[in-house]
C-alpha positions in Angstrom: 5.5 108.5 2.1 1.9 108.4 1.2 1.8 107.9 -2.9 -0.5 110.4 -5.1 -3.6 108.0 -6.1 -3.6 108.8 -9.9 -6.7 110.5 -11.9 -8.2 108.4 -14.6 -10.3 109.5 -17.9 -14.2 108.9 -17.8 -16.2 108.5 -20.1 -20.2 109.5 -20.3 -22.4 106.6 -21.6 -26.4 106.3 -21.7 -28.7 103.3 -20.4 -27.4 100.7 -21.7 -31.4 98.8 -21.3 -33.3 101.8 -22.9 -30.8 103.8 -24.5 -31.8 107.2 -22.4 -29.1 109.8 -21.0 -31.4 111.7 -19.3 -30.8 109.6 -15.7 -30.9 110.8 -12.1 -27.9 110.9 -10.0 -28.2 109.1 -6.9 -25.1 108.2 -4.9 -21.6 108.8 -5.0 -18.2 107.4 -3.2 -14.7 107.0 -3.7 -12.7 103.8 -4.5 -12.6 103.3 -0.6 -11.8 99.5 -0.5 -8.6 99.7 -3.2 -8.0 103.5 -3.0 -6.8 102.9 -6.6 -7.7 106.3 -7.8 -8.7 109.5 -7.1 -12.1 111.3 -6.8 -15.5 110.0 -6.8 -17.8 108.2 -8.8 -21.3 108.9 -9.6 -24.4 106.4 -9.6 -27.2 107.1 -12.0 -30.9 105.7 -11.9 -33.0 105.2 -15.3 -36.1 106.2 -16.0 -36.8 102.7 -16.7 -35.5 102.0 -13.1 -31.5 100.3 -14.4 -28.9 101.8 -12.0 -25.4 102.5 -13.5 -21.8 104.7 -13.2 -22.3 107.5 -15.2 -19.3 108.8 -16.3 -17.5 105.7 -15.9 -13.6 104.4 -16.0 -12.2 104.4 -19.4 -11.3 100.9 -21.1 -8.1 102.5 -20.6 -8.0 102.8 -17.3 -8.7 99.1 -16.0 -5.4 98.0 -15.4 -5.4 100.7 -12.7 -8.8 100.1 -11.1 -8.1 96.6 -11.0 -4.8 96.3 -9.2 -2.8 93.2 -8.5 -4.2 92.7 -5.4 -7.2 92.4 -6.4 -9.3 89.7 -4.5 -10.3 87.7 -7.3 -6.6 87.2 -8.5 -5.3 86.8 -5.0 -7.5 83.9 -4.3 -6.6 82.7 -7.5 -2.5 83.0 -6.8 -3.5 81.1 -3.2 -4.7 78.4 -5.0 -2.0 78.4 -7.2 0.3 78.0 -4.3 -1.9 75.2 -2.8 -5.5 75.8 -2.1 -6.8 75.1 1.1 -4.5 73.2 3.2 -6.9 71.5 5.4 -8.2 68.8 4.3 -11.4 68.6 6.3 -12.0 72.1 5.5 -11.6 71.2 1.5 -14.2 68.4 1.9 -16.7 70.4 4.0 -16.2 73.4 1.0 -17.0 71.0 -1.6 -20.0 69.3 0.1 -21.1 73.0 0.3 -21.1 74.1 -3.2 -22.0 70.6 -4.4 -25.6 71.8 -2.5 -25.4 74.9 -3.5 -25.6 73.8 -7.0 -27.8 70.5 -6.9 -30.9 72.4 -7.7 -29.4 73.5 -11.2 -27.6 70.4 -11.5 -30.8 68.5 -11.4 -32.4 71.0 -14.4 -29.3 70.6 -16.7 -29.8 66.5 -16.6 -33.6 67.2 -17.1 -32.6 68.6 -20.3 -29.5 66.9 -22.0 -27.5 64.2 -21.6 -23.7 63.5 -20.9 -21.3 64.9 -21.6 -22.5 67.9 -20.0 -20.8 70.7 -21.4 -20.7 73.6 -19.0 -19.2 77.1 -19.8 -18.3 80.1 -17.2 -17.8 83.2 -18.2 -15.5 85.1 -15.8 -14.2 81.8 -14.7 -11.2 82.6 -12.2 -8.8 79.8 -11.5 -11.3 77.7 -12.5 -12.5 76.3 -9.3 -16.3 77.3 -9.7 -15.7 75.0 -13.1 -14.5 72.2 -10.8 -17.6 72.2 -8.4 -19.6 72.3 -11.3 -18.1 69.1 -12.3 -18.3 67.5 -9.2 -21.9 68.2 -8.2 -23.1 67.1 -12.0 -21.2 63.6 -10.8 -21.3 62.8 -14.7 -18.9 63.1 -17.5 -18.6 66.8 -18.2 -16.8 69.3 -20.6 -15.3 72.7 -19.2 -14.7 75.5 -20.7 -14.3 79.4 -19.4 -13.6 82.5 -20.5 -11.5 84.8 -18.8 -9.6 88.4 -19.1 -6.2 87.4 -16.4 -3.9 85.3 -18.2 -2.7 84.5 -14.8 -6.0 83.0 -13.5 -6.2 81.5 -16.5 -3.3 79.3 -16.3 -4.6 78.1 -13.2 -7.6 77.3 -14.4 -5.9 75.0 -17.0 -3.7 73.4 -14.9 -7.2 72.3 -13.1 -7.8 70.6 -16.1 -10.3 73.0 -18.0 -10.2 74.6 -21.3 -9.8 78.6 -20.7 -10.3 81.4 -23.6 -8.2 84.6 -22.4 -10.5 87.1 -23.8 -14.0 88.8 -23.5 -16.8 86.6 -23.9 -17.8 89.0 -27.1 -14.5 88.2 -28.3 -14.0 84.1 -27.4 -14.1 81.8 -30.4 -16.8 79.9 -28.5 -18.6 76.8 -30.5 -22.3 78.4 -30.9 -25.4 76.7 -29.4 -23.1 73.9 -27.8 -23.3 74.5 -24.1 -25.7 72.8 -21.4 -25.0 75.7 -19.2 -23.6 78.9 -19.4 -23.1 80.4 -15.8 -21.5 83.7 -14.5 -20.5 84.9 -11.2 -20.7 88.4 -10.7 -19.2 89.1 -13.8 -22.3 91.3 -16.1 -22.2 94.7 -13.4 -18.3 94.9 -14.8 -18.7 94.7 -18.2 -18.4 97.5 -20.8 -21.6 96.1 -22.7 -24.3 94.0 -20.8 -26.2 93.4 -23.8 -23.2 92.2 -25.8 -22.2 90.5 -22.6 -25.8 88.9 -22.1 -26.3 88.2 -26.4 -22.5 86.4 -26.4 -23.8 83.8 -23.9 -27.1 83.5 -25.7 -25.1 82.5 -28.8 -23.1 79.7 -27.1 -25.8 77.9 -25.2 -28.1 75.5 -27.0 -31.5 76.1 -27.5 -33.0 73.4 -24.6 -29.9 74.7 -22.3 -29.5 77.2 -19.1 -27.6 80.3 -18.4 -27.3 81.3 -14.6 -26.2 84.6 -13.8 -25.6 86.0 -10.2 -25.6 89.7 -9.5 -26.1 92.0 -7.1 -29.9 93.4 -6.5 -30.9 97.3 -5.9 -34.5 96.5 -4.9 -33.2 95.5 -1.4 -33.5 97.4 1.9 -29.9 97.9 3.2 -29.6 100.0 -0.9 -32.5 102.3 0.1 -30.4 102.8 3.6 -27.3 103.8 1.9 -27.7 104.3 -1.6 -26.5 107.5 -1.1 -22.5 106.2 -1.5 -21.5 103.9 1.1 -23.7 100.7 -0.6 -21.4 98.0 -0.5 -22.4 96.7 -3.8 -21.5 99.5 -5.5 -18.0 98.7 -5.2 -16.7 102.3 -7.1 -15.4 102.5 -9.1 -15.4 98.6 -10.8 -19.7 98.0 -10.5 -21.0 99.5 -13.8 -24.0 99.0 -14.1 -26.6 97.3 -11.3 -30.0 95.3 -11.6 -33.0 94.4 -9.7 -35.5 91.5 -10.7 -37.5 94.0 -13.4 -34.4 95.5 -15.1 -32.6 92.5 -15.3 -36.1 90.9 -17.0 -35.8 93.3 -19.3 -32.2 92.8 -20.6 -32.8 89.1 -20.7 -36.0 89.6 -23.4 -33.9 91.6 -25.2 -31.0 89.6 -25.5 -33.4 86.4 -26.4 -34.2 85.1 -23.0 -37.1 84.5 -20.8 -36.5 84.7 -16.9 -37.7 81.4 -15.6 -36.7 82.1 -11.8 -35.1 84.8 -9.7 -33.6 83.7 -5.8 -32.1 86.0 -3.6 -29.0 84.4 -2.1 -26.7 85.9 0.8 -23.8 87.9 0.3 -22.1 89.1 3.4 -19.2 91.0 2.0 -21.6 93.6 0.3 -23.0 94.4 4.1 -19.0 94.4 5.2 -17.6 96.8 2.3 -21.0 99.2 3.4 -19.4 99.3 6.7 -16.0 99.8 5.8 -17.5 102.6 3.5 -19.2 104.8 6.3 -15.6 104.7 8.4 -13.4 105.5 4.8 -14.3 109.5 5.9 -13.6 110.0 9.5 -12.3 106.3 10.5 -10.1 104.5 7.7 -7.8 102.8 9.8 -11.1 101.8 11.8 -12.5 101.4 8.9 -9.4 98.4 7.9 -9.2 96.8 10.6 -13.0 96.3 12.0 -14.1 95.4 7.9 -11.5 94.6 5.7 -12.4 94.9 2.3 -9.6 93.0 0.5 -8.3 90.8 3.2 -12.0 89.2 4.1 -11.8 86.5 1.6 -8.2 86.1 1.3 -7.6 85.9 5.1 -9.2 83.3 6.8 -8.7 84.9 10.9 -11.4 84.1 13.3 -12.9 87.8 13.2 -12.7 87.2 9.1 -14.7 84.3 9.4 -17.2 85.9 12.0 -18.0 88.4 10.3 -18.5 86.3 7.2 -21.1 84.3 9.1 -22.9 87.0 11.1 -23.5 89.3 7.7 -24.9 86.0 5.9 -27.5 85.4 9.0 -28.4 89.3 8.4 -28.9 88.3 4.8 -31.1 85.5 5.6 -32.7 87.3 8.1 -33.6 89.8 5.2 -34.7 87.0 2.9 -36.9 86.1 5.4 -38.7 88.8 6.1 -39.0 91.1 2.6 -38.4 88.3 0.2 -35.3 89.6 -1.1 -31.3 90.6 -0.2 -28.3 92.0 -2.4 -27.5 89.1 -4.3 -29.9 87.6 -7.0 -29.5 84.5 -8.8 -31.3 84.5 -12.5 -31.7 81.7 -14.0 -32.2 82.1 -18.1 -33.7 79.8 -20.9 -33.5 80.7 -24.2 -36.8 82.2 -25.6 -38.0 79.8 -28.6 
């Protein structure tokens, strides 16, 4: 028996950059990778150009819209259960994100000394916390903030200090942190300025905060901004940035952008697909692009698709400067 997907309350908000309510629809799409709810969500665009779900889930209704299976807690149970089994595999990962990181890495020694103290908000089981630790190859402090008690205790098992709360809400020791980073965690919040002002408050004035989110000034949204972006991830992705509007929530908030990459992320191009099947196809739709199972499963056509949608993303990068994913890296104004 097929269950009833339950109806949730929304709630009408305004910009949260410019404070207007006057914004144009521009997509719309169900909960197509969760099927959570029902009905369909509505994409706004600013006049000032800031993208957003207008009316949006209820606080209310989160423990619905983020269900138990959701990807970020199931790769945080796997690990619980083990991690990664293979040990070559678990070497080449962390040789990976030890690169991946090594350019910040090398901006946070050029501007304190150890003990690095490093905070991420949204932090998971912790394991982003742990790769920052080894690529800063130093002694290092860690601390993170995040709303699953469950992830949580992983995280602390791992070693790290974890605040189960919103960053708004986290007793965090002001102006004490080399580097505040946050992965795809701001286009979920209720409050990006709160969100963005919170992590002002906790790093010190010569430190960093790195935020990665995705980007609508990128050709694959102007193809399917309509619904189907990938990115848009209905009904969870609030509110959505590109290089200008995100500039403009960091002045306000006390910041001054000081660079912007564009970095591949080949699950927004495999929930778009999955998206255009969820009509006419969603069995298709499940098994060609998976939308939950893609990071949590690692089969051969899992890990295909992975790599073929991060060369189209590089591909992209290549040749109009910019893909999905941006990664915005902050100082302090002052």
């Amino acid at each position: 028996m097929v269950m009833a997907r339950p109806e949730i309350r929304l709630v009408k908000v305004r910009c949260s950059n410019c404070g207007a309510d006057d914004a144009a629809p521009i997509g719309l799409g169900p909960d197509h990778e969760y099927r959570t709810v029902a009905g369909e969500f509505q994409m706004v665009r600013c006049r000032c150009g800031l993208v957003y779900m207008n009316p949006r889930p209820d606080t209310g209704a989160l423990d619905v819209i983020y269900p138990p299976n959701y990807y970020a807690y199931e790769l945080a149970k796997k690990r619980a259960r083990g991690g990664v089994t293979d040990s070559r595999l678990a070497d080449f990962m962390a040789r990976r994100a030890v690169a991946r990181l090594a350019p910040y890495v090398a901006r946070v020694k050029g501007a304190a000394s150890a003990p690095y103290k490093v905070l991420d908000i949204g932090c998971g089981d912790g394991s982003v916390l742990s790769e920052w630790a080894r690529a800063l190859a130093a002694p290092v402090q860690t601390e993170g903030v995040e709303m699953n008690a469950a992830a949580a205790a992983v995280a602390r098992a791992a070693g790290h200090r974890v605040h189960v709360a919103r960053v708004e809400e986290a007793r965090l020791q002001p102006a004490s942190f080399d580097l505040v980073y946050s992965f795809h965690v701001i286009e979920h919040v209720e409050d990006p300025v709160a969100f963005l002002t919170a992590a002002r408050a906790a790093v010190r004035p010569c430190g960093l905060v790195l935020v990665d989110t995705p980007n609508v000034d990128t050709l694959d949204f102007r193809l399917f901004s309509g619904g189907s972006w990938g990115a848009y991830h209905f009904p969870r992705h609030f509110t959505l940035y590109d290089p200008r509007t995100i500039t403009a929530l960091a002045h306000v908030t006390g910041f001054e952008v000081e660079e912007i990459r564009f970095v591949p992320s080949a699950i927004f191009w495999i929930w778009t697909l999955h998206a255009l099947l969820e009509a006419r196809a969603p069995r298709v739709g499940d098994a060609l692009f998976p939308p939950v199972e893609i990071y949590t499963h690692a089969s051969p056509w899992n890990v295909a698709l992975l790599a073929a949608f991060t060369t189209v993303d590089r591909l992209l990068i290549k040749t109009t400067g910019r893909c999905a994913q941006m990664r915005v890296l902050l100082r302090p104004k002052g």
